[in-house]
VEXLUM-607157 format. One record per residue: x, y, z of N, C-alpha, C in turn; residue in three letters. Coordinates in pm, whole numbers, plus 50000, padded with zeros to 5 digits. Layout:
XYZXYZXYZala
...
//
This chain:
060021892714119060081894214265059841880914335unk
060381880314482060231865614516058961868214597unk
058361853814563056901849614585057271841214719unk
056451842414850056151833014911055301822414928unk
055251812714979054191804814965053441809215091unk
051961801515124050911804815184051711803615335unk
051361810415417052141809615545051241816215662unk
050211809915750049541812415819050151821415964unk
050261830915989050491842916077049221842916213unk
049891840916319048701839616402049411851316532unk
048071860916515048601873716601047731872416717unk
048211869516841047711873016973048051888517025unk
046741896217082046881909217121046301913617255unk
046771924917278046581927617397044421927417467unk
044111934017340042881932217351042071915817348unk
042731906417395042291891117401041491887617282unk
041631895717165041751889616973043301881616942unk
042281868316863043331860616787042601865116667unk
043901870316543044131871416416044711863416341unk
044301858016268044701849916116044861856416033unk
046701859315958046361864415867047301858615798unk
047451855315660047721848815524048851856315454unk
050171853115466051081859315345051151851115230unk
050691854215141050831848115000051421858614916unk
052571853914880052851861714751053711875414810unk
053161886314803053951900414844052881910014921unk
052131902615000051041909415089050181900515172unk
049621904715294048961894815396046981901615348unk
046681889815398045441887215396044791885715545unk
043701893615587043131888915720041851877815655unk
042441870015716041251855215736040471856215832unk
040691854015938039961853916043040481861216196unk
039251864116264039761873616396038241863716464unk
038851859916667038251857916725038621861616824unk
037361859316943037521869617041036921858617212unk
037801849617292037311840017354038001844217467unk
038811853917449039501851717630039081864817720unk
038891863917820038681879117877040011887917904unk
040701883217934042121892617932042901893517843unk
044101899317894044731898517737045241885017690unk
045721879717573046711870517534048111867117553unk
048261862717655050141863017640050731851617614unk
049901840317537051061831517470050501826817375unk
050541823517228049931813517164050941804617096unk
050221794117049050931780017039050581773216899unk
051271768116769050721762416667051281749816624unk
050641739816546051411731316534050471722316367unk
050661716816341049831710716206048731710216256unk
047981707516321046441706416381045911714016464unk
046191719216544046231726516615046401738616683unk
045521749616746046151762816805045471762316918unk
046501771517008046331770717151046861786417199unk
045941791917279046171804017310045741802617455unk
046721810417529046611813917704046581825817712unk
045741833617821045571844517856045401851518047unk
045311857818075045691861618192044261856418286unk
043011851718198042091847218259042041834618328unk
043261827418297044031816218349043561805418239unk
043051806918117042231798618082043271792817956unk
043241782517921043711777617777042791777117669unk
042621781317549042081782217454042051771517309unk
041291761117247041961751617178041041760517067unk
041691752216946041241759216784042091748716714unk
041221745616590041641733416459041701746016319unk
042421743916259042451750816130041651743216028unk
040791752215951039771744815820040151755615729unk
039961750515595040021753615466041481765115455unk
042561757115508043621763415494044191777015578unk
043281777315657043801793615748043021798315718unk
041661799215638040151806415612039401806915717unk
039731800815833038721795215933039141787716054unk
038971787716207039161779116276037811773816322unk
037761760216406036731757416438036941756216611unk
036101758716729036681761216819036481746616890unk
037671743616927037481723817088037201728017226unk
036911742117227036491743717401037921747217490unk
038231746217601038941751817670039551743517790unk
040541749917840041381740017907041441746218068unk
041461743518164041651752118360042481746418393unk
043851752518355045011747618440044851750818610unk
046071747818707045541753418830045751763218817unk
046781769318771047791786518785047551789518655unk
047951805818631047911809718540049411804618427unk
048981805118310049941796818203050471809718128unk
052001811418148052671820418087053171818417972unk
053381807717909054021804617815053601787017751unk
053451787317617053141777017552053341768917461unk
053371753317418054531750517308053851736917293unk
054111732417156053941722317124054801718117099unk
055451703117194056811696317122056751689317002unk
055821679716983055121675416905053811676016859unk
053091669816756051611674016787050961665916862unk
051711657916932050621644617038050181654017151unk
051991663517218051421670517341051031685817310unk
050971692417440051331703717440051451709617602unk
052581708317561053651716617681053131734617761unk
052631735217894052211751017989053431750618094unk
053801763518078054491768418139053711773918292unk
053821777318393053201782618464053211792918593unk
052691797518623052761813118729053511808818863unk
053511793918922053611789018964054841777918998unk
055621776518867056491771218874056771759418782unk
055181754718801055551739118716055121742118593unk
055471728818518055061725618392054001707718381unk
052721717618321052021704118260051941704018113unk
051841689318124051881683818014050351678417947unk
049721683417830048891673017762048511667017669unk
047931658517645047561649917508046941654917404unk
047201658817324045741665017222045011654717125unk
045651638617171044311633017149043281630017251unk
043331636317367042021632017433042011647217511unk
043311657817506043391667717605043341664617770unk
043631655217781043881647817918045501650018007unk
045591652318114047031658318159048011647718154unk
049111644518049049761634018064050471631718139unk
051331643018233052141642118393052201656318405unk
053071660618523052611674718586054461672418646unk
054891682818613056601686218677056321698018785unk
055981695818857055621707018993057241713019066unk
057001721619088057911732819152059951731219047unk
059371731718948060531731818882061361744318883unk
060801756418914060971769018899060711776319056unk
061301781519156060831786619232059581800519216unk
059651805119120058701810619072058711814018949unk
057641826118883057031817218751057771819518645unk
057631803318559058281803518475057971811018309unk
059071817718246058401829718154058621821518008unk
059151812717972059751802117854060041790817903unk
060141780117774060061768217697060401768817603unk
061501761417604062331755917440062621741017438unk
061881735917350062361724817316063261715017186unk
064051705917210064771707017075064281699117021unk
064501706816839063621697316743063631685916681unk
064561680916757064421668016733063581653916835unk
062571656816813061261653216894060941661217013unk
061341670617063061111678317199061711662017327unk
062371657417291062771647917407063631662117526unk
064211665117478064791673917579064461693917567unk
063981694917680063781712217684064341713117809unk
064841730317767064851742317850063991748417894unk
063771751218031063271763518092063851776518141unk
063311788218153063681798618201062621804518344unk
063011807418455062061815518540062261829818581unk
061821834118662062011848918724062681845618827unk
062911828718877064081827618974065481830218937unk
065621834218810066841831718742067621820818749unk
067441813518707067321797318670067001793918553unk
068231784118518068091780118369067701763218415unk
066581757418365066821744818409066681733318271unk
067571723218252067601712318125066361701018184unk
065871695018081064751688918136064381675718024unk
064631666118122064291651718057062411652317982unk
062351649117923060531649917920060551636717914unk
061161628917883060791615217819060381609417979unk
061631609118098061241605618251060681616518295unk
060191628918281060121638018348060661641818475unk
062031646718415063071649818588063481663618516unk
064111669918589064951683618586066391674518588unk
067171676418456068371668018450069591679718523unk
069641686318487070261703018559069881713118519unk
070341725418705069631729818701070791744018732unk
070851757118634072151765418682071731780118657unk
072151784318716071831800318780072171807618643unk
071101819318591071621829418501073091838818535unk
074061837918452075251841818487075201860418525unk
074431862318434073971880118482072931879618618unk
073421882418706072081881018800071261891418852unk
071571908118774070951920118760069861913518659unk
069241907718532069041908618458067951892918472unk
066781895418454065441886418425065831880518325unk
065691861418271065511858418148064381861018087unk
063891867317958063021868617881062351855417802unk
063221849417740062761837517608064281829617598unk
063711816517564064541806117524063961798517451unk
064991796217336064311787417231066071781917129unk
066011767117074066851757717046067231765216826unk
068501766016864068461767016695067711751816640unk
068121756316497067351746416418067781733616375unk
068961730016393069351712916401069541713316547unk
069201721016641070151719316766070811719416808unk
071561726016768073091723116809073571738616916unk
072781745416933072571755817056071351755917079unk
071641765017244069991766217284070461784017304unk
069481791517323069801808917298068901809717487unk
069271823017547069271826217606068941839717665unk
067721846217594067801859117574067781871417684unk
068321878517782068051887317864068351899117783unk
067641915217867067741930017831068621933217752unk
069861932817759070901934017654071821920817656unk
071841911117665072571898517601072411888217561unk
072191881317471071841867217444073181857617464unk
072861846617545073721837717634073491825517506unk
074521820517451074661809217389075501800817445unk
074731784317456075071776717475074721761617362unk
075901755217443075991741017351074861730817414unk
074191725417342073081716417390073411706017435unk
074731696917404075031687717437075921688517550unk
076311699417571077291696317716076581710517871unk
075641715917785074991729417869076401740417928unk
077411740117795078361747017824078031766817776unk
078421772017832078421786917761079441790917683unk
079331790717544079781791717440080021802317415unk
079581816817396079351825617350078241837017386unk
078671848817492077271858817447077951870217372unk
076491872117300076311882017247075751897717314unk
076121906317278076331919217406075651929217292unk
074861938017384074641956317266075491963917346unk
076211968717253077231978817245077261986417311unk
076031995717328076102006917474075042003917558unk
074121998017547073231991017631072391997917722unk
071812010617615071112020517622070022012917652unk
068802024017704067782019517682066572017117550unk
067592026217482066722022017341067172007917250unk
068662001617365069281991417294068361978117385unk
067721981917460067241968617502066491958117426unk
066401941517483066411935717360064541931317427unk
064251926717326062541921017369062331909917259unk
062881910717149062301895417089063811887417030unk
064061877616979064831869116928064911858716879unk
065741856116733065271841516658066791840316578unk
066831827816531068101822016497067711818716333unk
067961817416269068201815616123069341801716100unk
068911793216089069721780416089070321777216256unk
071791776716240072631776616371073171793016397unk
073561796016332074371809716328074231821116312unk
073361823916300072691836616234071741841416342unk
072021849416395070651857816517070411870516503unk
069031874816557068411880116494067951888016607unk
067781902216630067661907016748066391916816763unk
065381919416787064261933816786064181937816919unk
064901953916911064951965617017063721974517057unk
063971978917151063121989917213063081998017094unk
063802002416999064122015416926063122010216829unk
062751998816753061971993116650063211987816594unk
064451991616604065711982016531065521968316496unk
066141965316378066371948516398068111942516359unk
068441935116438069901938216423070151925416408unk
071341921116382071961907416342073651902916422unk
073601891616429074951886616446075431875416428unk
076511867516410076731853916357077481850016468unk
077051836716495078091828916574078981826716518unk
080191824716564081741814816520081781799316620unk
081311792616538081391778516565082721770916592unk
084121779016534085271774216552085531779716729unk
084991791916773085621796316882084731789316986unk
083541787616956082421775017006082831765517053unk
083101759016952083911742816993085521745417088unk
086311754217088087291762217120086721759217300unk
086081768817316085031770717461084501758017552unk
084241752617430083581732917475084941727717547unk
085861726817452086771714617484087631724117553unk
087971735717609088491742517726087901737617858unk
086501737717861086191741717978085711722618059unk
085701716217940085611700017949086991699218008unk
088001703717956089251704518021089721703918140unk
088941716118179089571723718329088081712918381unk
087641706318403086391700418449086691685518506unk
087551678818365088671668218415089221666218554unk
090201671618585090621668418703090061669018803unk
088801680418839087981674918926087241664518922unk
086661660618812086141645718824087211635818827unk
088461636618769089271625318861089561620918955unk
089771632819052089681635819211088781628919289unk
087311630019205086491618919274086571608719295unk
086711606019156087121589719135088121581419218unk
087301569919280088301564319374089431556519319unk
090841559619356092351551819284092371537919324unk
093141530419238093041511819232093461515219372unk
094601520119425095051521719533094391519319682unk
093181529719671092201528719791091211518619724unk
091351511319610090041497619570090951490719648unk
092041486619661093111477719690092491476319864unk
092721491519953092831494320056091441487820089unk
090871490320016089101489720084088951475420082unk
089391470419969089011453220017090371446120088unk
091321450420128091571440620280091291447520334unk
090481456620371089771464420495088491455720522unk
087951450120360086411442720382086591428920439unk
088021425620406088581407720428088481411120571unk
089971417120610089531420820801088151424720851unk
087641431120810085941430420883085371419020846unk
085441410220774084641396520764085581387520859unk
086981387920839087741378520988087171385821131unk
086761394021163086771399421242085001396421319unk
083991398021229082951391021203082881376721252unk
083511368621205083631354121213084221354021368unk
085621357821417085371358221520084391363421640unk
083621375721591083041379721711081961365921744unk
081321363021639080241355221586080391343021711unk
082281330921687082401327321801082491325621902unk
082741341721930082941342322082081711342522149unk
080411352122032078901348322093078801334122151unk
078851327122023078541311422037078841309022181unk
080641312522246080731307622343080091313222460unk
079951326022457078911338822529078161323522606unk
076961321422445075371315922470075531301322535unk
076481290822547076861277322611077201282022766unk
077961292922791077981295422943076931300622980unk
076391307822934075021317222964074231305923007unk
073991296022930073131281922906073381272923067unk
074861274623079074951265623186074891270123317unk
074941286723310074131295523458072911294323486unk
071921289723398070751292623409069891278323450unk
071051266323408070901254523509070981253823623unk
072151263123649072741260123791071771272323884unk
071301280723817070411290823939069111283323922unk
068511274623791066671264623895067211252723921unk
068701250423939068901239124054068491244624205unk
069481253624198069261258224390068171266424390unk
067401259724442065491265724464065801272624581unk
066421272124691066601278524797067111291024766unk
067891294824681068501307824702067441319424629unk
067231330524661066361340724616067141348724525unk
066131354224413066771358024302067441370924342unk
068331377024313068451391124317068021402424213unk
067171409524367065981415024299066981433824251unk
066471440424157067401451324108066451463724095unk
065411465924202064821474624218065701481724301unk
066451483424379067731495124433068021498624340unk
068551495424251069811498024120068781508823999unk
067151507923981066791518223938066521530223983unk
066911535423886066951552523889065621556323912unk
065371564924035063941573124036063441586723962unk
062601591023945062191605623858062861616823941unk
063071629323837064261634523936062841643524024unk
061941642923994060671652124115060761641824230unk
061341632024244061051620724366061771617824406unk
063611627524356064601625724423064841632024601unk
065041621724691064921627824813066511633224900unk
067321633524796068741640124838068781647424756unk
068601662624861069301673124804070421677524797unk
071281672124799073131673824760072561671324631unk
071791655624558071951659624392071441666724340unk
070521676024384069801685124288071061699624327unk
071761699724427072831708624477074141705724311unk
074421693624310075021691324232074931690724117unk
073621690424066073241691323916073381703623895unk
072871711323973072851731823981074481737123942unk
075311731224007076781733924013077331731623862unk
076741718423791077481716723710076781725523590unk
075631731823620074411742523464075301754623538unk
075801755023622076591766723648078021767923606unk
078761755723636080061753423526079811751923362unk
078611748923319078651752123163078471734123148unk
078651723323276078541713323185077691703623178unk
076321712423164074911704723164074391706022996unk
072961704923016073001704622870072701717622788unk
073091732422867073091738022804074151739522730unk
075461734622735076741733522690076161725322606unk
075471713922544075181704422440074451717422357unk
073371723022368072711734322264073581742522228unk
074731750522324075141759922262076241753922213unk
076721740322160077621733222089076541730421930unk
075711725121976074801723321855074441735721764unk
074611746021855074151760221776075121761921696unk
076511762121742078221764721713078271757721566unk
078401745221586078051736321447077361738721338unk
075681744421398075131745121294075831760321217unk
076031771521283076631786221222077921781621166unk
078491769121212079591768121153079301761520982unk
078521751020979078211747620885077401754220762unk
076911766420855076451781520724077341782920685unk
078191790020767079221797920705080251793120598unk
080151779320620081201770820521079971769320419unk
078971770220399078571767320331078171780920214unk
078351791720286078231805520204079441811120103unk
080421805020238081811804420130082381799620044unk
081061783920023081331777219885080571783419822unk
079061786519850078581795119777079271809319703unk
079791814619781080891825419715081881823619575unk
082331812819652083041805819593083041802019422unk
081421794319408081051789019314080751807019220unk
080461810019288079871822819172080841833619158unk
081941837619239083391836519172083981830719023unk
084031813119050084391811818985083391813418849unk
082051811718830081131811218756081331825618659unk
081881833518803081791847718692083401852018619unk
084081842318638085261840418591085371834118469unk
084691826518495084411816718363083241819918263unk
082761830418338082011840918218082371849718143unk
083591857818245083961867918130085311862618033unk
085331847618050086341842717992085831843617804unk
084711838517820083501835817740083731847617606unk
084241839917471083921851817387083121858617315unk
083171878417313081631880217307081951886717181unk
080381887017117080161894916993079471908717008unk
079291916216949078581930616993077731927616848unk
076031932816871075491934616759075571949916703unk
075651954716562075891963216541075221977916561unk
075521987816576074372000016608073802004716521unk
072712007316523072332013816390070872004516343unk
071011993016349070291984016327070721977416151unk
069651969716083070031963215967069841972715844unk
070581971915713070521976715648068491972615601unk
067961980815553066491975615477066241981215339unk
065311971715209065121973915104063901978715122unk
063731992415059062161993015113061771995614922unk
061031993414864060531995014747059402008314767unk
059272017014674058572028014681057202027614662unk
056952017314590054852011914652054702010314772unk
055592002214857055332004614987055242015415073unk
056732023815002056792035715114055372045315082unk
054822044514949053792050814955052162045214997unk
052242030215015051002031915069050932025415235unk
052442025015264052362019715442052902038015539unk
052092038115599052482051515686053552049515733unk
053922036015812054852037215921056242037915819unk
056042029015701057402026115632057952038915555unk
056992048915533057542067115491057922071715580unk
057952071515733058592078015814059872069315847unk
059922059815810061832056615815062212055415696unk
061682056715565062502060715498063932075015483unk
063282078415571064582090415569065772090315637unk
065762076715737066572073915760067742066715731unk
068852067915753070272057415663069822046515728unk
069722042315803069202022715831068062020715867unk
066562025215781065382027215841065362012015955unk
064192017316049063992001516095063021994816040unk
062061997416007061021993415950059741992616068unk
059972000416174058941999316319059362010216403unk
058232019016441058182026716489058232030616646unk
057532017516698057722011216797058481997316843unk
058581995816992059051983717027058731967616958unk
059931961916908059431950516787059601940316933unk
058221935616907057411923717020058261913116983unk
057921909816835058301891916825058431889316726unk
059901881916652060751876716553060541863116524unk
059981863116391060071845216329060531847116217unk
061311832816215061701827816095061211817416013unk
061001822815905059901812215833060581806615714unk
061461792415721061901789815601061061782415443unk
061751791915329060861787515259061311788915127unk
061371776315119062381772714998063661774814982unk
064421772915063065961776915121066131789415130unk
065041799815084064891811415172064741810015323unk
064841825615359064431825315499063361835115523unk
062211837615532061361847015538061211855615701unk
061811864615739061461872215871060461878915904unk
059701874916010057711880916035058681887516201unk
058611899416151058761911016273057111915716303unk
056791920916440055381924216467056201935016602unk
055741947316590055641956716699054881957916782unk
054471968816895053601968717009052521976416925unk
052691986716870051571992716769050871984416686unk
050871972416676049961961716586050031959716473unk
051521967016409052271961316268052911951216257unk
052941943016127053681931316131053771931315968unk
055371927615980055751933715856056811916515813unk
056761909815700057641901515664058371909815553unk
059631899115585061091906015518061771891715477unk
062581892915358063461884615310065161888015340unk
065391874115395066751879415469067771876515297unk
068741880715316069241885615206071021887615219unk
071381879715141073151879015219074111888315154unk
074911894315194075441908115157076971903915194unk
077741896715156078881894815173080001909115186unk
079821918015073080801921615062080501939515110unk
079191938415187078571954915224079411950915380unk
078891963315436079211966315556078621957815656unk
077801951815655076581939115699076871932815621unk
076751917115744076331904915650075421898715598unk
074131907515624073061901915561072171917415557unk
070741913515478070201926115400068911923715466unk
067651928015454066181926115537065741932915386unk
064601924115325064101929815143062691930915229unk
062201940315198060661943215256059731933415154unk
059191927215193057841918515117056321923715175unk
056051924515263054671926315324054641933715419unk
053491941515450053221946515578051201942815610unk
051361946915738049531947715761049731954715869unk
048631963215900048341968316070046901959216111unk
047111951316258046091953116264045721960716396unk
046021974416432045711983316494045421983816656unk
046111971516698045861967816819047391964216877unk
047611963217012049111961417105049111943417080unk
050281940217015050531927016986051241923617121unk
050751912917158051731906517263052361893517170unk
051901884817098052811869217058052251870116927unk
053391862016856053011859916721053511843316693unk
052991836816606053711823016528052941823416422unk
054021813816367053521809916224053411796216150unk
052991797416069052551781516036052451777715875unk
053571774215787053211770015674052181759915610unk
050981764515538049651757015484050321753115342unk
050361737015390050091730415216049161736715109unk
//
């Protein structure tokens, strides 16, 4: 039978317990359980040194691993301003909070000091963070604004920023396959694939009747191609990208993208136009310039000739100013100012021109808005989709299990047991040894690893081999994992 190696399982639950527990071999081990947050847990975070757990108490939680996953030792705690929905380590220098609020901070975990702060990235709060693994230089965000936004970390800017194409539908989670070469997109029933390098939409993936027992809640990728889906029903379902129709999608839509950026681009034609336009404004320059000159020599020689003649008195230009109109003493002009707010051409004719403009400039501006999400949804359903299959994955269940796990005898009787009785929370993939090991965890507090398993020539393309289960009897909200040397 295949053996795994040691693989540290870290279960955050509703009851604000972190669990450690140990798959070695063909069964988990509880190591350790602690208990530091007052609310529940809704994100935890791992990385070679490090664990980090957030909870609704607004608080961040730090923890070091000793004697292999036998033990953590606790570093004290972190007070963001807002509460932190989501958590990630790009590397092990930082670690990346998502927040209730919008922004994202950043910090050091060699001193835990805030290394910069991306404020209002999200009009409101943001629910994921994906970063790609090739150093976390570039991540994704997701919010409840429905907003997908790409994000420099290295300058910290929002590089772009584009609307979820379903706009019935909340993003859930985002996270980068494993060379990168997509980022996933997960909402209720569709996962939105895109290309990382151009933030094009490549491909979604759709459930078939999009029941409510088909809704989706967790998701993970298996290399580039391979995804991995856990339903409301306890299902776990599968689908493969096509990378040929991928690249297909890229260089279409780079296509049709062309000629508008040519359009911008200014033609030799108008470079031509614009500089003897710049030559005539510099001749034109040069003359005004002289005619000043000659302006300032006559000017020069009036001002001799008026403190020659001392006799003549200056002319004084106090007539010629205008008085305040409360101190005007002809009433014909206040008769006449009245006449013309009565013909329309005082300055209430300037406001209700300024008003005109501005409604005019909504309205053109709603109709590009229209416009854009027209075409957006045109160019969505252009988009080719996959359906994951019904039924869920085929599963190996071995008969020691079915006899000493409760939940796994009540789907045995079924033709595609799921292996979960309840809603499956959260999907990892744990590679190991050019295996792929799958850690499914439900809302009932099971968490069960499976060996994915390739089935070329069955009805499915791949198989789920039961290896392990554990309960630990509590509502799981997050799971990760962590291979121990």
């Amino acid at each position: 039978p295949f053996q795994a190696k040691n693989a540290l399982v870290l279960v955050g639950t509703y009851h604000s317990v972190l669990a450690g527990l140990v798959l070695r071999g063909a069964k988990f081990a509880l190591k350790f359980t602690t208990k530091h947050h007052v609310g529940c847990i809704t994100s935890v975070a791992v990385c070679d040194r490090y664990i980090a757990t957030a909870g609704t108490d607004e608080k961040i939680f730090l923890f070091t691993c000793k004697n292999k996953g036998n033990s953590v030792s606790d570093l004290g705690s972190l007070a963001p301003p807002a509460e932190v929905r989501c958590l990630s380590f790009p590397t092990p220098q930082f670690l990346a909070c998502g927040c209730s609020d919008g922004s994202i901070i950043v910090y050091k975990t060699r001193d835990w000091e805030c290394a910069f702060v991306l404020p209002e990235v999200h009009g409101k709060s943001i629910e994921a963070i994906g970063f790609h693994p090739a150093g976390g230089k570039i991540a994704v965000s997701i919010g409840l604004d429905r907003f997908i936004c790409v994000l420099d970390m290295n300058h910290g800017k929002v590089v772009t920023k584009m609307r979820v194409p379903v706009p019935i539908h909340y993003p859930r989670a985002v996270f980068f396959s494993r060379t990168g070469k997509y980022f996933f997109i997960v909402l209720p029933f569709v996962v939105l694939v895109y290309d990382s390098l151009t933030a094009v939409l490549v491909q979604r993936m759709e459930q078939p009747d999009q029941q409510p027992s088909d809704e989706i809640h967790a998701a993970v990728v298996a290399g580039d191609n391979l995804l991995f889906i856990g339903c409301e029903d306890g299902s776990i379902r599968c689908a493969t990208i096509d990378n040929k129709k991928a690249a297909a999608t890229v260089a279409e839509v780079l296509a049709a993208q062309q000629p508008a950026q040519d359009a911008k681009k200014p033609s030799l034609a108008s470079l031509d136009k614009s500089k003897a336009a710049a030559v005539e404004d510099d001749s034109e320059v040069d003359d005004s310039e002289a005619e000043a000159g000659e302006d300032e020599e006559s000017s020069e020689d009036e001002d001799e000739e008026t403190t020659a003649n001392d006799g003549k008195k200056r002319i004084s230009f106090e007539k010629n100013q205008k008085r305040p109109r409360h101190f005007t003493e002809n009433a014909t002009a206040d008769v006449g100012r009245v006449g013309k707010l009565a013909k329309g051409e005082g300055p209430y004719l300037q406001t209700s021109s300024i008003n005109q403009a501005k409604d005019q400039a909504k309205s053109q501006k709603t109709a590009a808005d229209q416009q854009r999400k027209a075409d957006n949804q045109q160019q969505f359903e252009k988009v080719p989709v996959v359906q994951f299959p019904a039924g869920g994955m085929p599963l190996t269940i071995s008969s020691e299990l079915v006899e000493s796990q409760k939940h796994i005898s009540k789907q045995s009787k079924r033709k595609y047991p799921t292996g979960h009785d309840a809603r499956v929370r959260t999907l990892i993939i744990q590679p190991d040894e050019g295996q792929n090991i799958l850690i499914s965890a439900d809302t009932e507090g099971c968490v069960v690893a499976w060996k994915v398993e390739a089935e070329p020539a069955g009805e499915h393309s791949h198989v789920l081999r039961h290896l392990a289960s554990a309960n630990t009897k509590s509502h799981i909200t997050s799971v990760v994992s962590l291979i121990q040397e």
